[in-house]
C-alpha positions in Angstrom: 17.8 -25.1 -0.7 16.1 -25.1 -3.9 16.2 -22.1 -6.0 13.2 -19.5 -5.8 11.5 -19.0 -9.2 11.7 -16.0 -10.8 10.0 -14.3 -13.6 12.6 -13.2 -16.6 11.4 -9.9 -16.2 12.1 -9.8 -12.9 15.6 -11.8 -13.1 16.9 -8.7 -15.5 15.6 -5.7 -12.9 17.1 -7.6 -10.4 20.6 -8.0 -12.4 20.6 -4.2 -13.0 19.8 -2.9 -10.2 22.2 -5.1 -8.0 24.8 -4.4 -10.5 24.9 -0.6 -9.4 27.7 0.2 -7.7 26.2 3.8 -5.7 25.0 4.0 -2.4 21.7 3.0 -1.3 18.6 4.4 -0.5 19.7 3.8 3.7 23.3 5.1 2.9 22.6 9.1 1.6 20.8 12.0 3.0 17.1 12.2 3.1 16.0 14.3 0.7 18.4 12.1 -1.8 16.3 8.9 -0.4 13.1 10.8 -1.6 14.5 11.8 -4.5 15.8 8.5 -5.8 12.2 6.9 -5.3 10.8 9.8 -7.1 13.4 9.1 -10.1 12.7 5.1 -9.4 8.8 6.1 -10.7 10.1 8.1 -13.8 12.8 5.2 -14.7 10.4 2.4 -13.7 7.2 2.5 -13.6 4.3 3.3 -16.7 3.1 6.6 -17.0 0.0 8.1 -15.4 -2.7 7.9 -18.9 -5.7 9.5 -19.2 -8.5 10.1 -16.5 -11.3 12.6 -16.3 -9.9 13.7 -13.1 -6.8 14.9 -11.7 -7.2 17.0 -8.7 -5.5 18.2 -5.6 -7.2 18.7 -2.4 -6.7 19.7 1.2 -7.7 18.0 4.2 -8.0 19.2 7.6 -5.2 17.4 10.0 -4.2 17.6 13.1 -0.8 18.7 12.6 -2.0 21.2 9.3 -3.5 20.3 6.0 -2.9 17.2 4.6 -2.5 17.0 1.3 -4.4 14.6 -1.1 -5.0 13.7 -4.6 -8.5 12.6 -6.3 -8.4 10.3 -9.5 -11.6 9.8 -11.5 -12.0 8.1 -14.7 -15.5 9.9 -14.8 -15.9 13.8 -14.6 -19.4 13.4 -13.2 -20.8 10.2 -11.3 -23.3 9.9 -9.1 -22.4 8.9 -5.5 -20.8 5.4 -4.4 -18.1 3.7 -3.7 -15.0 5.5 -2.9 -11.2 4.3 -2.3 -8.6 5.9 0.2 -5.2 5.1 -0.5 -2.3 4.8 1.8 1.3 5.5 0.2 3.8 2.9 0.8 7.8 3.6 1.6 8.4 2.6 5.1 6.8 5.7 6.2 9.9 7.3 5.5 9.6 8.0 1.3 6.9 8.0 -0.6 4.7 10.3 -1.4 1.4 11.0 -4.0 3.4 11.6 -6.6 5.3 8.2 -6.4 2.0 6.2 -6.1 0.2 8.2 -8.8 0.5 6.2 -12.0 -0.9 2.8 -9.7 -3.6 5.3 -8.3 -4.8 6.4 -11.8 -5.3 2.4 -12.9 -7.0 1.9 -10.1 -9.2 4.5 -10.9 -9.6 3.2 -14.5 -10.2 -0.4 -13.7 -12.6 -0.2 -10.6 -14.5 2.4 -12.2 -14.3 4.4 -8.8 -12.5 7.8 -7.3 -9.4 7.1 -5.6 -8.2 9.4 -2.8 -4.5 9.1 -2.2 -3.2 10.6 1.3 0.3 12.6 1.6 0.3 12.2 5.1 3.3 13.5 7.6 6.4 10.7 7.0 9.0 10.2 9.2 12.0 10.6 10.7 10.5 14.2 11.0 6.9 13.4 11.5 7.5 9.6 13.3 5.0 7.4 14.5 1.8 8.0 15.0 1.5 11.2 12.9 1.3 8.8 9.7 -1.9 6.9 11.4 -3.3 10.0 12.8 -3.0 11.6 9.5 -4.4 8.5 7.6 -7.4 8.5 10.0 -8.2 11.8 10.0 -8.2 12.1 6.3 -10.1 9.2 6.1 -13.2 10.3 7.9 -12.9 14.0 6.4 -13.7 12.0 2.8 -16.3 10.2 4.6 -18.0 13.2 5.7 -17.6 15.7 3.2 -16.9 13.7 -0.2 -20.6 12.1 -2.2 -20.0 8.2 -1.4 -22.2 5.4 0.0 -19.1 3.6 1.4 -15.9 3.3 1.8 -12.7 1.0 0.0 -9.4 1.3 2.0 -6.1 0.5 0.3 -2.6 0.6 0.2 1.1 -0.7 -0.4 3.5 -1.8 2.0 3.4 0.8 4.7 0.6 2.0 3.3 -1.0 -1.7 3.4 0.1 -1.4 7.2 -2.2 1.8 7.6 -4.9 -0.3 5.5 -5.3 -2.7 8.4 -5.0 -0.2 11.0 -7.0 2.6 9.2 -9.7 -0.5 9.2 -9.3 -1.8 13.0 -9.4 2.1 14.5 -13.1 2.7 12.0 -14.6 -0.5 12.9 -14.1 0.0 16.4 -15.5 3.8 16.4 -17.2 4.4 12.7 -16.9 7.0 10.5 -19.7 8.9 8.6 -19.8 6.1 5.7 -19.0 2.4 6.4 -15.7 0.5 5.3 -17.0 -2.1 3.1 -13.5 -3.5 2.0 -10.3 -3.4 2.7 -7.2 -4.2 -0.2 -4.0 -4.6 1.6 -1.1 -4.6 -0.7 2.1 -6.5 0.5 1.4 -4.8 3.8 3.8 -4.9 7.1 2.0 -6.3 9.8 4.5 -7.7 12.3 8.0 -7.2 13.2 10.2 -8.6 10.3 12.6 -10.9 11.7 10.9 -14.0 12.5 9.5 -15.0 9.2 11.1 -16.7 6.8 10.7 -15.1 3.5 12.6 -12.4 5.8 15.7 -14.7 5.8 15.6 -15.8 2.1 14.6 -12.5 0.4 16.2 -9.6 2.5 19.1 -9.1 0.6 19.0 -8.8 -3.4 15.5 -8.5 -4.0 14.7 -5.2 -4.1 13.1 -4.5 -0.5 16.6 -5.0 1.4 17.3 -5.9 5.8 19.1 -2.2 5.7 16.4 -0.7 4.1 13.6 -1.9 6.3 15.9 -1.1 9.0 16.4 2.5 8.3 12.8 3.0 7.8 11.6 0.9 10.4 14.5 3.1 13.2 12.8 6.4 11.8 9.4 5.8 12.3 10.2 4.7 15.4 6.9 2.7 16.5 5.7 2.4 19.8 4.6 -1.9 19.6 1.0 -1.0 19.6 -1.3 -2.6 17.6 -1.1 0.2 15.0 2.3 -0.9 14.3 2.3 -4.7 14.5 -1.7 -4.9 14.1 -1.2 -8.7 13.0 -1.0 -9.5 16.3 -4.3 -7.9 17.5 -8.1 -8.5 17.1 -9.4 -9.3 13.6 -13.4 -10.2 14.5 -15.4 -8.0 12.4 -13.3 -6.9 9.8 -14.1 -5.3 7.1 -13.5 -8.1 3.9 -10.4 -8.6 2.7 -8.9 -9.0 -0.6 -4.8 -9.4 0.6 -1.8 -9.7 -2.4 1.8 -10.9 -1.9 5.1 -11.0 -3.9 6.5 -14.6 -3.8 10.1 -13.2 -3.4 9.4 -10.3 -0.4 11.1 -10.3 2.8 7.3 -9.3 4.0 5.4 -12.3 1.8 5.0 -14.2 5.2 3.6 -11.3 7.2 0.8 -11.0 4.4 0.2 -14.9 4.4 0.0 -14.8 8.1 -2.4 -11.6 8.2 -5.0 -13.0 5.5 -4.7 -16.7 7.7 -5.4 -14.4 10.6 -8.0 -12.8 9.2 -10.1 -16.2 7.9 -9.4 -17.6 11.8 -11.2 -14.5 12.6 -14.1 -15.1 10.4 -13.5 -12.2 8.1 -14.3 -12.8 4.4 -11.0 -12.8 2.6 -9.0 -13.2 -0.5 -5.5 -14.0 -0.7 -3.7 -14.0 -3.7 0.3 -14.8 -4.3 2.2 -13.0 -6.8 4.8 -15.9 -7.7 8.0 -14.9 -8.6 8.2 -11.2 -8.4 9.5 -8.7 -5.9 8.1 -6.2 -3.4 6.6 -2.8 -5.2 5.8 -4.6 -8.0 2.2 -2.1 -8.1 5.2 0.7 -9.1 7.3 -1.0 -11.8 5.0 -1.4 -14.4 7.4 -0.1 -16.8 10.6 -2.1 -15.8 8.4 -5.2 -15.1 5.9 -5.6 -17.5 4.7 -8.4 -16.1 3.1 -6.7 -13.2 0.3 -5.2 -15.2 -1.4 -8.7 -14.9 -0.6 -8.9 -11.2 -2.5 -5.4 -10.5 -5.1 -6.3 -12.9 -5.7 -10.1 -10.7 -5.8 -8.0 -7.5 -8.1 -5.1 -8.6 -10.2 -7.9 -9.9 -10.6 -9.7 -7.0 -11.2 -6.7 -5.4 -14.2 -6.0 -8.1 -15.7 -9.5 -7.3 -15.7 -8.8 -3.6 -17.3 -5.6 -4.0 -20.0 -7.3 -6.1 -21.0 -9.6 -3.7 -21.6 -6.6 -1.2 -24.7 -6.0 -3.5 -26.1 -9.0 -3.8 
């Protein structure tokens, strides 16, 4: 089998980080889990920079308030576009403050407020609170924050509540329309079959006993808000989908944007070749993912812009 290629960058994370000798994210208690993404961000990733707008908010949920986060690189704007953000960690860690330096340059380079969620994560809030959450926060911005429309997004998990947050408001709207969805390495299907799952699931980052461990606490029920790959696509919102050439879940994000074209869904794929899962988070330790997030917010931009023509 030939080698996969991978960026020097990359190649040095990877050496490091397989080089540690302490227990993994799967192997300590939970609160240790959360805490060693959190330090992952501070060790890893770039810092948050400036933005007009950093504020907290609180949505109505059906299990409480749900905490949220605005980001705006303008303090005043008139109303438009607006981006919800879905958290990734396997619905398990993860949280607003993880995601927040990725959610401030996506405020910066689209020029829009991004909304990121804190919904309920499991194993003590499993499946469906995290979809229920997402969905009800989504509607609440669309009926109470100034926008003409809505852009749904996220990473990972979060690029799994993407899809779904986008098949549950096509098939009963909310007070704004989804004009776009920008699903980020998302889980879509069960892992096992695919094989990027085989090549990449252990010393890549993203590893078979970590998706296990978050994949046994959320504790899905097979419905399509799970494994929404395998469900209806027709009349999708368009798509702008990115992968990492060397994640376990690169064929479940091939196969969804394939999916969504057979469907008739205007979509853009795009391959980040030779990097690993969270790359959107590891600006710092891989400097080379700067361009990948600019490429996908880009292509993201030019979608958008064809919306108005």
């Amino acid at each position: 089998m030939t080698e996969p290629f991978v960026r020097p960058d990359v190649a040095a994370f990877l050496q490091h980080l397989n080089a540690q000798n302490g227990p993994k994210m799967h192997e300590v208690p939970l609160a240790d889990a959360r805490a060693m993404m959190m330090a992952m961000r501070h060790v890893a990733d770039a810092e948050t920079g400036p933005l007009a707008i950093i504020k907290d908010l609180e949505i109505p949920g059906p299990a409480g308030p749900i905490p949220a986060r605005l980001y705006d690189a303008r303090a005043n704007r008139a109303a438009g576009l607006v981006m919800v953000f879905y958290h990734g960690g396997g619905f398990v860690v993860g949280n607003i403050d993880t995601h927040e330096p990725y959610c401030a340059e996506a405020a910066r380079q689209l020029d829009m407020p991004v909304i990121s969620i804190d919904y309920r994560l499991a194993p003590e809030a499993p499946f469906p609170a995290a979809p229920e959450d997402c969905e009800a926060a989504t509607r609440w911005i669309a009926e109470n924050i100034p926008c003409t429309g809505l852009v749904l997004s996220g990473d990972s998990a979060g690029g799994n509540l993407t899809v779904v947050m986008a098949m549950a408001l096509r098939d009963t709207p909310a007070a704004k329309p989804v004009v776009a969805q920008y699903a980020i390495y998302p889980a879509v299907a069960k892992h096992a079959p695919w094989p990027s799952y085989a090549a990449f699931k252990h010393g890549y980052f993203l590893t078979e006993d970590t998706m296990d461990f978050f994949m046994s606490s959320y504790a899905g029920d097979g419905s399509w808000r799970v494994a929404p790959l395998h469900h209806d696509l027709a009349g999708m919102p368009p798509a702008v989908v990115i992968t990492a050439g060397l994640d376990p879940l690169r064929d479940q994000g091939r196969a969804y944007a394939a999916r969504l074209i057979e469907a008739g869904v205007e979509t853009t794929y795009l391959e980040a070749g030779g990097t690993i899962h969270g790359f959107i988070c590891l600006r710092k330790a891989l400097p080379s993912a700067q361009t990948d997030i600019t490429n996908g917010l880009s292509a993201l931009k030019t979608v958008l812009a064809s919306l108005t023509q």
